[in-house]
C-alpha positions in Angstrom: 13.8 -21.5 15.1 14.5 -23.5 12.2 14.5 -20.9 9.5 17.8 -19.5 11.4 16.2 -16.1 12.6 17.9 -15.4 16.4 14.8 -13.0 17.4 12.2 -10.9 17.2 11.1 -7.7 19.4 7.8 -7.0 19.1 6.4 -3.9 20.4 2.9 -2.9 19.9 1.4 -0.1 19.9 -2.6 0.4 20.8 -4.2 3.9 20.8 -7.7 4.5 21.5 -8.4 7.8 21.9 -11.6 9.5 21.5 -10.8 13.1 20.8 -13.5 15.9 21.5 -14.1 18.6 18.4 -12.8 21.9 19.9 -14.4 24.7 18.8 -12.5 28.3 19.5 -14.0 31.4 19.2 -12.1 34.6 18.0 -11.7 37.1 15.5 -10.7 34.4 12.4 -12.8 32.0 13.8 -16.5 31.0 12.1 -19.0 29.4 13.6 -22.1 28.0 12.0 -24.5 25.5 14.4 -27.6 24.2 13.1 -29.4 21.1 14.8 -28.0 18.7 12.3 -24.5 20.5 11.6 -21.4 22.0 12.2 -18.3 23.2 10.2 -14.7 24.7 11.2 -12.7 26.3 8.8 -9.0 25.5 8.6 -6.5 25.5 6.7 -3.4 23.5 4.9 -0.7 25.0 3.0 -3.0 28.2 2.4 -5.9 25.9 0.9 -8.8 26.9 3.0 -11.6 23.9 3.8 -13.6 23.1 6.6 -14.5 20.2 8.8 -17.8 18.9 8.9 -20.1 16.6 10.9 -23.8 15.5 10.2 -26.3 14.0 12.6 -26.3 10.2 10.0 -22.5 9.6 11.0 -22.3 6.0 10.6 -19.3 4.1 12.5 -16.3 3.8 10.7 -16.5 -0.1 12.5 -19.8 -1.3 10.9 -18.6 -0.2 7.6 -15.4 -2.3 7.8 -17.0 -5.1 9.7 -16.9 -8.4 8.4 -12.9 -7.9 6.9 -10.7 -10.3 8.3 -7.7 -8.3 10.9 -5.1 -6.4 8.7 -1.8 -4.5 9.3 -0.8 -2.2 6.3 3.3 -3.2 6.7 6.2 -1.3 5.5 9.6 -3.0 6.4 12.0 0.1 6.5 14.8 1.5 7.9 15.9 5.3 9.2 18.5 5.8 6.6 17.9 9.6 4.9 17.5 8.0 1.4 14.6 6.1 2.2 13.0 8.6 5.2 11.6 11.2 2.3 9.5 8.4 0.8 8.3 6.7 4.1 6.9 10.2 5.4 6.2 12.3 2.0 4.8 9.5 -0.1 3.7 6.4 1.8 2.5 8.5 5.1 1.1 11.5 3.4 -1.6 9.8 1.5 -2.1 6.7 4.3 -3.3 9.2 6.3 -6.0 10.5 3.7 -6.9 7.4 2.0 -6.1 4.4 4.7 -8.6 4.3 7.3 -7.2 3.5 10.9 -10.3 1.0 11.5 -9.1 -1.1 8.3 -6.3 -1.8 10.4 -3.3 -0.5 11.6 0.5 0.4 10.2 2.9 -1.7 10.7 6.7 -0.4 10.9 9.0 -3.2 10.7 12.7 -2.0 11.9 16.2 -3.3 12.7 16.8 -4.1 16.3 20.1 -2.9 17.0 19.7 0.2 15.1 19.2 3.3 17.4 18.5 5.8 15.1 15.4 3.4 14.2 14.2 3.3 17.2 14.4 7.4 17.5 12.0 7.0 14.3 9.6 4.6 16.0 9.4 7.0 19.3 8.9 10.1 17.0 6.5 8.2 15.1 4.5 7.3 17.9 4.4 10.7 19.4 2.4 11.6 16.3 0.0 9.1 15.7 -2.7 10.5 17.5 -2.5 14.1 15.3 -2.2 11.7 12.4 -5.0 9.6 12.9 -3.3 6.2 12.7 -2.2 3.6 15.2 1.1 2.2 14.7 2.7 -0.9 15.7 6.2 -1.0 15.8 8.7 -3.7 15.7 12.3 -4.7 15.3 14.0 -7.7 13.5 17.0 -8.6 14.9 20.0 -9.9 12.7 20.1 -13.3 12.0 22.7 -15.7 13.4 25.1 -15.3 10.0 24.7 -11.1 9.2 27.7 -11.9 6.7 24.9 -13.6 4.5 24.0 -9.8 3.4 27.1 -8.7 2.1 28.4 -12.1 1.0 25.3 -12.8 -1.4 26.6 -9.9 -3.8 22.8 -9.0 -4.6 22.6 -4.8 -4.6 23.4 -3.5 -0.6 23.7 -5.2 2.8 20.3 -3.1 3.8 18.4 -3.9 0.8 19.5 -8.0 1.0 18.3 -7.7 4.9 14.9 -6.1 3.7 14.8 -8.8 0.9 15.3 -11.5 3.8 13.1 -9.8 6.1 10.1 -10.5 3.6 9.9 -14.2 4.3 10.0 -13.8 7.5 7.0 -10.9 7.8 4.3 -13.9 9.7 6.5 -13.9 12.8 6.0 -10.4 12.6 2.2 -9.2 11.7 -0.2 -11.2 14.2 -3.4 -10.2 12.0 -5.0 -12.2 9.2 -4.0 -10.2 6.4 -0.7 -8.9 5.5 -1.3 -5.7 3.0 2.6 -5.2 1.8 3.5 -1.5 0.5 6.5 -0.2 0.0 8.1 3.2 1.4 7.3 4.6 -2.1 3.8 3.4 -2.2 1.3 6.1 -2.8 -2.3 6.1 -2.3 -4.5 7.9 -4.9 -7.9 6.8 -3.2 -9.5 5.8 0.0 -9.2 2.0 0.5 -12.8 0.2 0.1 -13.8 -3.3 1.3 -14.0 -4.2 -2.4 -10.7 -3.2 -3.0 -9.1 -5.5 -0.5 -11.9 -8.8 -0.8 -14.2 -10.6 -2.9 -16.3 -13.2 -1.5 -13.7 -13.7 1.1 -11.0 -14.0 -1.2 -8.0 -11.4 -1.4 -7.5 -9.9 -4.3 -4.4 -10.2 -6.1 -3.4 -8.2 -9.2 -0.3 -9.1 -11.6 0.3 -7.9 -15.2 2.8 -9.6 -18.0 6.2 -7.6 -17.7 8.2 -10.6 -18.9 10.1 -8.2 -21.4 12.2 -6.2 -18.5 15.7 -8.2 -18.0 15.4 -7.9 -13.9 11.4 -9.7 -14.4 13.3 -12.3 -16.0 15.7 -12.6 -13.9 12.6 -12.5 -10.8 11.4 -15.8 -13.1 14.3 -17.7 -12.6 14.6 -16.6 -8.8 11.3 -17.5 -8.4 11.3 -20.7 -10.4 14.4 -22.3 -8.0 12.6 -21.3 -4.7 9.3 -22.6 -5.4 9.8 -25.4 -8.6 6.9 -23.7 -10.4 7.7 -20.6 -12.9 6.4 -16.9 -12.3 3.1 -16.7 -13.5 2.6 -12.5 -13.5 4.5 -9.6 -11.8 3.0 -8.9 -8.9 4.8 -5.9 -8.3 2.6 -3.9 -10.2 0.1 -2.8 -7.0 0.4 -1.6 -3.5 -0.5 -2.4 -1.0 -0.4 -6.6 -1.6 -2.5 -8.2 0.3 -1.5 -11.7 1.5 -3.0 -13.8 4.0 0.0 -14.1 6.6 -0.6 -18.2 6.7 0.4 -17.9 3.3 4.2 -16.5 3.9 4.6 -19.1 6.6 3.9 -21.5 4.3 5.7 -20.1 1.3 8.9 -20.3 3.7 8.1 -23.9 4.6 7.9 -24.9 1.1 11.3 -23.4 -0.1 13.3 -25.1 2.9 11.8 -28.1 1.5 11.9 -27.7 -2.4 15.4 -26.4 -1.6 16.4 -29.3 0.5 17.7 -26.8 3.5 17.1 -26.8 7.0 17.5 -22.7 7.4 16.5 -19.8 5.6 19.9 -18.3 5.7 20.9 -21.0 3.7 18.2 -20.7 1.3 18.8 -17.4 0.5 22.8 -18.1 0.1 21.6 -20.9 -2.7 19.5 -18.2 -4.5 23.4 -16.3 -5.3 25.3 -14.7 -5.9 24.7 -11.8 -8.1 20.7 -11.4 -9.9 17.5 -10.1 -8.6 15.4 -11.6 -6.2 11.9 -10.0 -5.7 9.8 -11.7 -2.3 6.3 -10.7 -3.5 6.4 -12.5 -6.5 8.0 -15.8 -5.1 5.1 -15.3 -2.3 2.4 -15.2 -4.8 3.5 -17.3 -7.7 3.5 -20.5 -4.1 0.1 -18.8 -3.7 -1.3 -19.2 -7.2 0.1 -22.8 -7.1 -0.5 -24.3 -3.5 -3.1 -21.4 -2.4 -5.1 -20.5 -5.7 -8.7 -20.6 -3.9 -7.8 -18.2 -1.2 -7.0 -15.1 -3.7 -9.5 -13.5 -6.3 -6.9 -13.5 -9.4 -7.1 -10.1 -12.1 -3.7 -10.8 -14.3 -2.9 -8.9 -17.4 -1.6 -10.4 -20.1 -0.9 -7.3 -22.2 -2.9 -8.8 -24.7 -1.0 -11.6 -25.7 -2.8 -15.4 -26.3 -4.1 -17.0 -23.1 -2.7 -19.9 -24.9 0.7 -18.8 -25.2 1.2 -17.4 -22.4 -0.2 -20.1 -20.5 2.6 -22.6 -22.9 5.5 -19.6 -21.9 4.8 -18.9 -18.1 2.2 -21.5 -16.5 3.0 -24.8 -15.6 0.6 -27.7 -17.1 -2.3 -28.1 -15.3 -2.4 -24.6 -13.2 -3.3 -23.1 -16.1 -5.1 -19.5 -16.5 -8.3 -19.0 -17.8 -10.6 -15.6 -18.8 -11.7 -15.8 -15.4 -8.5 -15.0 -14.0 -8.0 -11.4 -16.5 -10.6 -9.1 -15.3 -10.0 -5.8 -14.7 -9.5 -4.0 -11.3 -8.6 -0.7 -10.2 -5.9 -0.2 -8.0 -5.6 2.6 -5.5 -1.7 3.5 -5.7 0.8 4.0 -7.9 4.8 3.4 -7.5 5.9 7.0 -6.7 9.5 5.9 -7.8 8.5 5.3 -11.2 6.0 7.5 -11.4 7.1 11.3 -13.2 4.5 13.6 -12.2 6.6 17.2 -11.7 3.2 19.1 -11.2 1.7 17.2 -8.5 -1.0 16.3 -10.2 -2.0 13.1 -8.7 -2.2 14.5 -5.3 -4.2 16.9 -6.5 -6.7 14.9 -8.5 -6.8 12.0 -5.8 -8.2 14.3 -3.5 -10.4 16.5 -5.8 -12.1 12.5 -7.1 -12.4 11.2 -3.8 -14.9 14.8 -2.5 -16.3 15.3 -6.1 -20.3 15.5 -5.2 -20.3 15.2 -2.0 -21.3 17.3 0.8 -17.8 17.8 1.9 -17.0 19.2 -1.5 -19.9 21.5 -1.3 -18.8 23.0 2.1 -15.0 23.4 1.0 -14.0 26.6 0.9 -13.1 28.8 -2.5 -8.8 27.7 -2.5 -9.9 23.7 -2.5 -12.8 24.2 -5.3 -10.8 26.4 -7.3 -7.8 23.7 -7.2 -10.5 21.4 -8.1 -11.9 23.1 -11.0 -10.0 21.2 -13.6 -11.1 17.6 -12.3 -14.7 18.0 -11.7 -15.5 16.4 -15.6 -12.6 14.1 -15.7 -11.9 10.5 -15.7 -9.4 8.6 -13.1 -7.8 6.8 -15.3 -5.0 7.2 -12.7 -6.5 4.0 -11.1 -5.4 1.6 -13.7 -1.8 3.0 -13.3 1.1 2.0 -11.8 4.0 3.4 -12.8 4.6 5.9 -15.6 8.2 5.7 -16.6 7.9 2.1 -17.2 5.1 0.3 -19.1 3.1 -1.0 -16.2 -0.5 0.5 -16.7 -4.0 -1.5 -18.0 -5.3 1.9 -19.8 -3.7 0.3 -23.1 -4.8 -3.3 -22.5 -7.7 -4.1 -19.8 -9.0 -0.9 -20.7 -8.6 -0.2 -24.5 -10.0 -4.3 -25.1 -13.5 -2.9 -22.7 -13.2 0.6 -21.9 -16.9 0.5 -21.1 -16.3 -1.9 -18.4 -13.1 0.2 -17.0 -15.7 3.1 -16.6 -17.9 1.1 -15.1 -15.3 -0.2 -12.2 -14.2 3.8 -11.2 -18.2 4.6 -11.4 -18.5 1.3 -8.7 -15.1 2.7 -7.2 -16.2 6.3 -6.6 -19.9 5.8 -5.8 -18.2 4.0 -3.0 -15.8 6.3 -1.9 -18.6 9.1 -2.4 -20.8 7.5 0.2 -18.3 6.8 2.9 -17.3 10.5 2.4 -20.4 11.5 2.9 -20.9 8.7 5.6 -17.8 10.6 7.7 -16.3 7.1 7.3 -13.4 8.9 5.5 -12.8 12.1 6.9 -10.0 13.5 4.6 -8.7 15.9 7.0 -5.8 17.8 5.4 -4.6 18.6 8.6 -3.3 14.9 9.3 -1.3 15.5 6.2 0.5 18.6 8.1 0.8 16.5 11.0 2.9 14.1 8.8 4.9 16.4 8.0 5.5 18.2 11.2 6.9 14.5 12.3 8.7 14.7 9.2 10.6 17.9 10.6 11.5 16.1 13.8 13.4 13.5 11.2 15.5 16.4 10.3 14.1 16.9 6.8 11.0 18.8 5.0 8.4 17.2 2.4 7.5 19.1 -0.7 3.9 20.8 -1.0 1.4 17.9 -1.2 -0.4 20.1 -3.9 2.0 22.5 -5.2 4.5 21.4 -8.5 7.9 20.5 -7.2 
């Protein structure tokens, strides 16, 4: 291969399993049948709710019909630091708010690591409890590994992730690419408008230009690709990016950078700085790609004009049409301080709020919803918390009307594929994370309770 890269193991995972609703009878167990509906009670971390079915399911398939093939990809590793956020955060609410018939996980790992492949065969054995297919595969080392610790750019695991990004086409065989990381947290089920417009991905970035390492990103960005960094696009999960897109992003550096390998490419960006691949990836798609993505950029409310003189290069300029708002359905656990759990909490209590699966829940769940019932998800024009990367102050404060009117559009949605049994939001998958958390060696904190 040109770019350098020795190999790459693919193994993929397919699970079709259509599981049979067992009922049991005993002395904790209630049964109510009627001709058009059922309901088990169980129960998760002592909140009580129950499981319903109605006689209008609609298929979960001709709901997402018409999206092009997409793999929700995480490129990770087993190391203890990062296994808390892969299962706790990232899994926990994937399996809530993700549906499987979107498309499926994708675990990208290292080859010659064997405690990674002890995740992947753990992993697997709990898909089916979990609801989610997985597709698991390993990146070997390239030809030069001393590239990771010679670039002096954080930690050899971290510069192999970084590497790994550019690389993710050779990987993921479906259309779309949606790119989270392991501390990517969902906060609300994943619509069809959340992922297209007209055909066109969306693509969310917001002005950060202030933070030294986004500069630093700039410059990165700006030697790989010849154009500068239009927006931080590493202010949403999960990014999605047509997977043409990052085989021809890769193309275009070897070229701009007058290289014949990757490897070498990467060596040219060091030593030493900050090198982020989503944002080198979507500035090449803003420039050489602008039609296939449905652009919402933030400019923090500085002048189109300057901004466009600071950050654009002539004649790719922005216009108004590229700074409408739109939600986004995670925030950056990392950087997000929330001691109380209260975005778990309120994801789930806005996702069932009026609908019938609300109405059936028992006392523990509406109780813990109580406090939400009358309240706004502002939570879906946030990011992170600790840092200034939220729309609430910009987007929203310039046409708050027309924020409200997105989460109304947002949770009508979500409200009718509730209702729909297109998303099921079974706690129990979330205990079914966690009991393949336990296998890891290591125990998540209460999805619900403060930490």
């Amino acid at each position: 291969m040109p770019w350098g890269h020795s190999e790459v193991l693919q193994e993929f995972v397919f699970v079709a399993i259509k599981r049979k609703t067992k009922i049991c009878f005993g002395v904790l167990g209630v049964l109510l049948l009627s001709a058009f509906h059922f309901r088990i009670f169980r129960s998760y971390q002592g909140y009580e709710f129950k499981l319903g079915k109605d006689s209008n399911y609609i298929s979960k398939k001709d709901y997402f019909d018409g999206l092009p093939s997409i793999t929700l990809t995480i490129r990770t590793s087993s190391q203890p630091r990062l296994l808390p956020f892969l299962y706790c955060t990232a899994l926990r609410t994937a399996v809530l708010y993700w549906s499987q018939d979107i498309g499926s996980i994708g675990i990208i790992l290292d080859k010659e690591s064997n405690e990674d492949v002890k995740m992947a065969t753990s992993l697997k054995s709990h898909q089916e409890t979990m609801g989610i297919n997985f597709k698991i595969y390993y990146e070997a080392l390239p030809h030069d590994p001393t590239i990771f610790t010679r670039i002096r750019r954080r930690f050899p695991s971290y510069n192999r992730q970084i590497f790994c990004s550019f690389l993710l086409d050779l990987f993921i065989e479906t259309d779309v690419i949606a790119w989270t990381d392991t501390d990517g947290k969902f906060t609300s089920p994943v619509t069809k408008d959340n992922i297209v417009n007209n055909g066109k991905l969306r693509a969310k970035g917001m002005d950060t230009f202030k933070y030294g390492h986004i500069k630093m990103w700039s410059r990165m960005t700006e030697r790989m690709i010849g154009h500068p960094m239009i927006s931080d696009f590493m202010t949403y999960f999960p990014v999605y990016i047509w997977t043409d897109t990052v085989k021809n992003c890769r193309k275009h550096i070897l070229k701009h950078m007058n290289v014949t390998s990757l490897e070498t490419a990467f060596m040219k960006t060091g030593p030493g700085g900050d090198l982020s691949p989503v944002n080198v990836i979507m500035t090449y798609a803003y420039y050489f790609e602008h039609d296939k993505y449905d652009w919402h950029l933030d400019l923090r409310r500085k002048s189109l004009d300057v901004y466009n003189k600071k950050h654009v290069s002539p004649g790719f300029e922005l216009t108004p049409a590229h700074l409408k708002p739109e939600v986004h359905v995670s925030i950056h656990e990392k950087y997000y301080s929330d001691p109380f759990n209260t975005i778990n909490k309120k994801a789930y209590c806005m996702a069932i709020r009026n609908t019938k699966l609300y109405r059936n829940m028992a006392d523990s769940i509406k109780k813990m919803c109580q406090p939400f019932l009358h309240d706004t998800m502002w939570e879906l024009f946030q990011f992170c918390n600790k840092v200034e990367q939220e729309h609430v102050t910009t987007w929203c404060k310039d046409d708050k009307a027309l924020c409200i009117q997105l989460l109304d559009e947002q949770y009508s949605k979500v409200h009718d594929l509730v209702d729909s049994d297109v998303y099921k939001l079974n706690l129990t998958k979330v205990s079914a994370v966690e009991n393949a958390a336990k296998d890891m060696g290591f125990q998540c904190e209460s999805f619900f309770e403060p930490v």
